[in-house]
C-alpha positions, 0 to 999 in steps of 0.5 A: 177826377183831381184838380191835377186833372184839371189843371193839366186839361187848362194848360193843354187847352191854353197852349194846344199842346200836350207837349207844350202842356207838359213842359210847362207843367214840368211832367212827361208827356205820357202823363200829360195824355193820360190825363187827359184821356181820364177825363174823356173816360170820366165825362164819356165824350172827347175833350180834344179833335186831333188833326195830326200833330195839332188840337183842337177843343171840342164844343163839349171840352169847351164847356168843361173849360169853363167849369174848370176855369172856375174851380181853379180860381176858387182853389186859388183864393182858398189857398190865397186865403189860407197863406194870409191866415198863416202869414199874420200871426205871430212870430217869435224870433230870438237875436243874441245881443249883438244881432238884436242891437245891429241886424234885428230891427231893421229886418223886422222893419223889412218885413213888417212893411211886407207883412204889415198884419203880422205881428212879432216878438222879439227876445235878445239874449245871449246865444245859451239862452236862446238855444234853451228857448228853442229847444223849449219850443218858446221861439221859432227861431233866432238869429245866433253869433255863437256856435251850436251845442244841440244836434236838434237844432238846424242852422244855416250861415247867413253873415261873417263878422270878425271880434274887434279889441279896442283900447282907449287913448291912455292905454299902453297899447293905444296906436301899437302897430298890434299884429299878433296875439303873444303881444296880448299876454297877461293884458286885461279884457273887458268881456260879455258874460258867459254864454255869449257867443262872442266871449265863447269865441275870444276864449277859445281862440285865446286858449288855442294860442295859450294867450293868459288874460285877466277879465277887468270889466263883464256886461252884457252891453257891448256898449258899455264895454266900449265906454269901458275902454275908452276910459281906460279900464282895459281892452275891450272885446267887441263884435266888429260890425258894432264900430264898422264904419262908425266914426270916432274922435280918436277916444276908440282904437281898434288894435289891427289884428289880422281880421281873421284873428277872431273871425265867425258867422252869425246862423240862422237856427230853428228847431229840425221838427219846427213847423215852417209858416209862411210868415217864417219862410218870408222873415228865412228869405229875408235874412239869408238874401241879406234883405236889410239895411245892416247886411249891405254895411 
């Protein structure tokens, strides 16, 4: 005898049905009766009185119903139990720097209000950073804007976002009707550091278009690189859901390239043998059904 056992007696008991037993259960009725008939076999009397298409549980099968009743709802606070054990420990989740400033806190608020005793641990570096922590085994995860180098590494695509170029008022090309990227030639960029996914992108589709630049400004704070360009220093190379909807007093001009100029998708990545916690399929639920308020913008 098994707790499936049980499990399908209570099901064939409540509904009066094998049929109905095995539908709800989603198994085949043969199953269903063979099951039930180990159990008449195990116990030596019958649980059932069959009356044509109909059951009907016999004063001995009521009996064992009870006991069953209560073993399942033991299992269940065991398993209860157990969940609540995984789910308030510890994770550890990494965010490159745009999503660390934009997305992170408010889908570790999120979930911090449905898990609150769990705890978590935040590290926001640039995107080479964090694939050498997870292959390191030093997170359970992160969220990345960059491309993946490492085949052990599993990712899933949970939001779009786009680069923005932004230029200050005594720039050249402040309000230029900017639609193409020859017309970029030989202009100065304000740029993250190397490893970061957004300097990745801007230079590979900059080399595609054999467009030359020169790097007047490097940070890894893309608020200091707006700053930069807002004051002259050159273009500044920005993820675009850093400034979307953000409302400016004409200091920041964002050239109107096509939105597709310098378009990529932020993952979701963790390590392929990584053991998924509860706690960690709550916070993969949560990013990939956009459940915070920076991925409804």
């Amino acid at each position: 005898m098994t707790f499936r056992h049980l499990e399908i007696f209570i099901a064939v008991a409540d509904l009066g049905s094998m049929t109905r037993a095995s539908h709800q259960l989603y198994i085949s009725q043969p199953t269903v009766s063979q099951a039930i008939a180990e159990l008449e076999s195990h116990y030596g009397f019958p649980l059932f009185e069959r009356f044509g298409r109909s059951l009907s549980i016999t004063e001995q099968g009521k009996a064992i119903l009870s006991y069953a009743r209560h073993i399942q709802s033991l299992l269940g606070e065991m398993e209860q139990t157990s969940e609540r054990q995984e789910t308030c420990g510890l994770l550890r989740v990494g965010a490159s720097m745009t999503i660390g400033s934009r997305i992170l806190p408010a889908l570790l608020q999120h979930l911090q209000q449905d898990v609150p005793e769990a705890e978590f641990q935040a590290i926001v570096r640039n995107t080479r950073d964090l694939e050498s922590m997870l292959l390191k085994n030093q997170l359970d995860c992160a969220l990345l804007e960059g491309s993946i180098h490492y085949p052990e590494l599993i990712e899933t695509p949970f939001l779009r976002d786009s680069l923005a170029l932004v230029c200050g008022k005594s720039h050249p090309l402040y309000q230029e009707a900017i639609s193409d990227l020859p017309s970029l030639q030989d202009q100065v960029f304000l740029v993250r550091e190397p490893g970061s996914g957004t300097r990745e992108l801007f230079e590979s589709v900059m080399a595609t278009a054999e467009i030359n630049w020169k790097v007047g400004w490097e940070c890894g704070d893309s608020s200091s690189l707006t700053y930069a360009a807002e004051r002259g220093f050159g273009i500044g190379v920005i993820s675009g859901s850093l400034i979307r909807n953000q409302q400016t007093s004409g200091a920041q001009y964002r050239l109107p390239l096509p939105d597709n100029t310098f378009q990529r998708t932020f993952r979701l990545v963790y390590h392929k043998n990584k053991y998924i916690t509860p706690l960690m399929k709550r916070f993969f639920h949560q990013v990939l059904k956009g459940e915070g308020e920076c991925l409804h913008e």
